[in-house]
C-alpha positions in Angstrom: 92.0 124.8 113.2 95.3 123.9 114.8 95.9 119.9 116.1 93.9 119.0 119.5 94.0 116.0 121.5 91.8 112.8 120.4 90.2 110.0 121.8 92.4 106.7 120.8 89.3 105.6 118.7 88.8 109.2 117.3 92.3 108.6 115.6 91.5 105.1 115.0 88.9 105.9 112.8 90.2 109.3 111.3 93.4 107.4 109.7 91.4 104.5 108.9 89.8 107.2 106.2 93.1 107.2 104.9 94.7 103.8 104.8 96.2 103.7 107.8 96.5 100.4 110.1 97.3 99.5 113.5 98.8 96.4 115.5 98.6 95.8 119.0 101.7 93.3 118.7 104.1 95.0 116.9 103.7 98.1 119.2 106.3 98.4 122.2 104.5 98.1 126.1 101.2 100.3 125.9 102.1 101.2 122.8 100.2 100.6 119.2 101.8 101.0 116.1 100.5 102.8 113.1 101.4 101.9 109.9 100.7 103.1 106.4 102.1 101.8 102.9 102.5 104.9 100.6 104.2 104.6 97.0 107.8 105.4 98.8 107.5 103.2 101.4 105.8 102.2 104.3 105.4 104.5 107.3 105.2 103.5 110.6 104.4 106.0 114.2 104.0 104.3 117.7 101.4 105.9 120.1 101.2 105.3 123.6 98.0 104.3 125.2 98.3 104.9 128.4 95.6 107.1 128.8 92.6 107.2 126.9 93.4 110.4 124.8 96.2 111.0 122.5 98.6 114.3 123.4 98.5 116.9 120.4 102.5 115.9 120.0 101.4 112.4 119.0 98.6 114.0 116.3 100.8 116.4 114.7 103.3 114.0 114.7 101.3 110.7 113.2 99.8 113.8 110.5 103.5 114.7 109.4 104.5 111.3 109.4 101.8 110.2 107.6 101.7 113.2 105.3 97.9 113.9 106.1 98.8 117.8 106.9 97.7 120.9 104.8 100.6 120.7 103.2 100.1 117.4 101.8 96.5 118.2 100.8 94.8 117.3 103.6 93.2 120.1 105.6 92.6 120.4 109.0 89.0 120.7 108.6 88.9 117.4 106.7 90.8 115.8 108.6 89.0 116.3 112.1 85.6 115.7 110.3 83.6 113.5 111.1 81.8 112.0 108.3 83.5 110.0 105.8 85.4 111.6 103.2 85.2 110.4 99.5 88.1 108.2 97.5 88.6 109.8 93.8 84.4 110.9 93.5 83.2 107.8 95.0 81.8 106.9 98.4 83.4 103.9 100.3 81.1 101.6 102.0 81.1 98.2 103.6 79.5 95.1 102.8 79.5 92.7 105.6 78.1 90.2 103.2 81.5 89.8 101.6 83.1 91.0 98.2 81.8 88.0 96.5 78.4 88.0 97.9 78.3 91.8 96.7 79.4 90.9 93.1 76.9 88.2 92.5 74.0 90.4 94.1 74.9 93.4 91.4 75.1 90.5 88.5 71.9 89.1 89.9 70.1 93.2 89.4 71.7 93.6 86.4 70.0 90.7 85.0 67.1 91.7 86.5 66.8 95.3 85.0 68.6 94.7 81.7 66.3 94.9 78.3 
């Protein structure tokens, strides 16, 4: 599967999968930037959002940037998927409760179910 063009919130959410951020402010115009911090560095790729999707130049480009390509061990088809991919075996949810809440809700089960 070769790069396409995405909605802006298509590749929102796809490099959210993998870290990536955005900023309305530090982007130039129409513009938002991208950023991700890797072990070298941190990355950053503007996108203009002039139109509502994002030209296949912009996708490869934030991919290479962003070292998300085959290459770098992330495949096309996982990349343009659209479920949520796994970090290291485990599944990644949300809790709008807070961390905190979370932690004293397993403590709370544990105490519960221990014998």
């Amino acid at each position: 599967m070769a790069d396409h063009t995405l909605k802006i919130d298509d590749l929102k959410r796809k490099l959210k999968r993998y870290g990536v951020t955005w900023s309305v402010s530090r982007g130039k115009g129409s513009h938002l930037m991208f950023e991700r911090r890797m072990s070298d560095g941190v990355f950053t790729f503007p996108i203009p959002t002039h139109d509502s999707d994002v030209k296949v130049c912009y996708v490869r480009g934030v991919r290479e940037r962003f070292r998300l390509r085959a290459e770098d061990g992330v495949s096309d088809k996982e990349f343009y998927a659209k479920q949520a991919r796994t970090t290291r075996g485990r599944l990644c949810f949300w809790f709008p409760t807070g961390r905190s809440a979370f932690r004293a809700a397993l403590l709370r089960n544990s105490a519960t179910t221990a014998h």
